[in-house]
N, C-alpha and C positions, 0 to 999 in steps of 0.2 A: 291405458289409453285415455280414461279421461281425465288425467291429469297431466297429459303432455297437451291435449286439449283445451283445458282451464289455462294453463301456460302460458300458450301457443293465444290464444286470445287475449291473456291479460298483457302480455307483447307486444301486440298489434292496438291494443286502447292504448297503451302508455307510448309507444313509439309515434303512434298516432297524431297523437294530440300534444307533443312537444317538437315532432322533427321539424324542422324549418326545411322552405322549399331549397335552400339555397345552402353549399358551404356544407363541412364535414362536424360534428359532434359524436359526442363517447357520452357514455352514461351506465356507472358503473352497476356490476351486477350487488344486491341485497345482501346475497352470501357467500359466495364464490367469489377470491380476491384475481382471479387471471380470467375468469366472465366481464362482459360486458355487452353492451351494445350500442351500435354505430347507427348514426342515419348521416346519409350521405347525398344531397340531392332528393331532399321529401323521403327516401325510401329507408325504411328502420331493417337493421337483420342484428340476430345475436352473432356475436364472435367470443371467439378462444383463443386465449394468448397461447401461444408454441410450449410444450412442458416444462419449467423450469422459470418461467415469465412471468410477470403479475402485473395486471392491471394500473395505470396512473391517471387515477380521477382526474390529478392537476392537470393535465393537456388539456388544452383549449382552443388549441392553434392547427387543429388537424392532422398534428405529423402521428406518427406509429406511438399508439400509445403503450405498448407491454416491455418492461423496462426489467433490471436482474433485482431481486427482493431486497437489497440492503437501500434502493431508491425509491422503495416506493411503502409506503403508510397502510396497511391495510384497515386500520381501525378494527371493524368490529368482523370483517367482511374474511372470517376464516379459515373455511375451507376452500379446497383447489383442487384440482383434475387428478387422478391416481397416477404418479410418477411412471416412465417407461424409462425406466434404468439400461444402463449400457456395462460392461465390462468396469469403468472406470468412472462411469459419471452415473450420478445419482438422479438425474433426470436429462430429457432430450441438452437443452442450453444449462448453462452456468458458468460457476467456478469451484472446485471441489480441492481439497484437499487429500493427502494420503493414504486418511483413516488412520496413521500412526501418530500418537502425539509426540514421539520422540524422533521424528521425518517430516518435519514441519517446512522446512526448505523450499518447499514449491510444492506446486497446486496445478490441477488439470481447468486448462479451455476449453467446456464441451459444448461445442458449435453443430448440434442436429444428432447428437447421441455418440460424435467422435473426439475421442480424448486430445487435447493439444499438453504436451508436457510445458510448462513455464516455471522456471527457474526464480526465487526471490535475491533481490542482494545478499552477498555474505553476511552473515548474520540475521536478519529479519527472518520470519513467521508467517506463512500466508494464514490469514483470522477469514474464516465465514461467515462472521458476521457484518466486515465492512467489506469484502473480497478485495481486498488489498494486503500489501505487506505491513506488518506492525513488527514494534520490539515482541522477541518471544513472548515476556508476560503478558502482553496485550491480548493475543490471541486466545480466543477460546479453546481450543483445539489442540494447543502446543504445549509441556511443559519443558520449560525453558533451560532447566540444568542437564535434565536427558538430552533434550537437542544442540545443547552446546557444550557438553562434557564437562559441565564446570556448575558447581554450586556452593554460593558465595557461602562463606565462613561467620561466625561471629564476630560483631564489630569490636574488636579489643583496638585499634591504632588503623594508623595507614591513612584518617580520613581526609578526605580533599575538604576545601573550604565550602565546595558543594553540599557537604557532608556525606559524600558518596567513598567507598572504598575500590582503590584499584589491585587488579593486581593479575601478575604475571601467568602466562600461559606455559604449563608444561609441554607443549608439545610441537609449539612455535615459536620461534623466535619472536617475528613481526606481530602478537597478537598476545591481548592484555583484555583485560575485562572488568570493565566497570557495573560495581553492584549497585542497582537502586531499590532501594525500603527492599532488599534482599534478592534481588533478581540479578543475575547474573545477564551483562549485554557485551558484544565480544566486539574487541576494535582494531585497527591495525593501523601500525607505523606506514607510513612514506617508503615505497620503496627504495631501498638502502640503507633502512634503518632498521633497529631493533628495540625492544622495550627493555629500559632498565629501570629494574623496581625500585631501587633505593633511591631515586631521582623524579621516578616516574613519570619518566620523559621517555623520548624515543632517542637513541643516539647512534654514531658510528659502532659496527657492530664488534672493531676491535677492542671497545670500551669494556665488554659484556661478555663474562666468561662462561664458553661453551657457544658463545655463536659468533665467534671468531673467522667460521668458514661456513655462516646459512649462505651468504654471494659466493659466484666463482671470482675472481679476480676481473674478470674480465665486467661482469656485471655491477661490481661494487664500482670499479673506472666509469662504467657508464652512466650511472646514478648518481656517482659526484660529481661530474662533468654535469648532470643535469639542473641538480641544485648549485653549483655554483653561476651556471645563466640564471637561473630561474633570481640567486641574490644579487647578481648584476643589475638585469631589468627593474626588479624591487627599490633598486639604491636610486636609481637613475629616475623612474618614476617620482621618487622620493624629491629630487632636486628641482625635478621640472616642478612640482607641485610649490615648493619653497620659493621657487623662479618666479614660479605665475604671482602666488600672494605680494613676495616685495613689491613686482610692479602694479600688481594693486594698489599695495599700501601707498606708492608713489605715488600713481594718479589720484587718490585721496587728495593726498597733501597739497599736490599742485592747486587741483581745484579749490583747495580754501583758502590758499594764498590771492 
């Protein structure tokens, strides 16, 4: 009691003798990185950021300052409120992960202690550290040949002028995987196309034996119907651009005539 006491006073001097009569300010807590306190209109109170939140000194502008931990700095200011865990999330708010490092795919939105499932793109890693998607080795959390069935080889040949090695998916057609400083990152063809290793390109998939029938018929038509507008528009863009420069180049010359 008399140290909630001592507290509870040294609060009310420090709150005191900084709140301005006017306008919202923060003023973070000594130890506690999701502590702080507010004065709002002369009057100081401590606050608590929502489980999973942590405090951002930087506001200064009044808006909600408790932000998700990859934004914010705690410096020296440590410790934080004892986690109320859910089913699936590791405290009330966040962004969480699997808990598998070989299920690294997505990551839960936990919005008041309820798990949101979110999906990353094909390929990518959801990392804890930035709660975004990264290449698998970027991720803390993930290791990247378990999560993508594929772990690169020793570099004997193959190397792109990157100095990266490609190479072929046993178990898709349309998907090839480039290793970098030894990490395996998985990519896919355009669809209608497949990857061919010797080339290491992506091409018609009649080209590339054994995936001769990954399209039905019906979908390989519709794919090349689609690239061949798609090198229509491209050519024709092309001319107009060549159009535009000549009469450029023409009004040049007039004028210095």
């Amino acid at each position: 009691m008399k140290t909630l006491l001592l507290l509870a006073a040294h609060l009310a001097l420090v709150l005191g003798q900084s709140c301005p009569p006017e306008g919202v300010q923060y003023f973070p807590d000594n130890e506690q990185c999701d502590k702080y306190y507010e004065c709002k209109n002369g009057i100081g109170s401590e606050q608590l950021c929502p489980d999973g939140l942590l405090f951002n000194d930087k506001i200064t502008d009044g808006r909600y300052p408790c932000f998700y931990p990859p934004e914010v700095d705690c410096g020296s200011r440590s410790r934080t409120q004892p986690p109320q865990p859910t089913e699936l999330c590791l405290h009330q708010w966040g962004y969480f992960g699997s808990g598998d490092s070989s299920q690294c795919g997505f990551f839960f939105n936990c919005v008041n202690g309820v798990a949101y499932r979110q999906n990353c793109p094909n390929g990518l890693a959801f990392s804890s550290a930035t709660y975004r998607c990264e290449w698998p080795e970027e991720s803390p959390d993930c290791d990247a040949a378990a999560f993508l069935g594929f772990s690169c080889p020793p570099v004997t040949g193959n190397v792109l002028l990157s100095g990266y090695t490609q190479h072929r998916s046993q178990r898709d057609c349309r998907e090839y995987f480039i290793c970098v400083n030894g990490n395996p990152r998985v990519h896919y063809c355009q669809l209608g196309l497949v990857y061919e290793e010797a080339t290491r390109q992506c091409v018609d998939p009649d080209l590339v034996q054994g995936c001769q029938g990954y399209y039905s018929p019906e979908e390989l038509a519709l794919y090349r119907e689609q690239r061949e507008r798609e090198r229509i528009a491209a050519e024709r863009r092309q001319e107009e651009l060549q159009a535009l420069r000549e009469k450029l180049a023409e009004r040049r010359r007039q004028s210095q005539n």
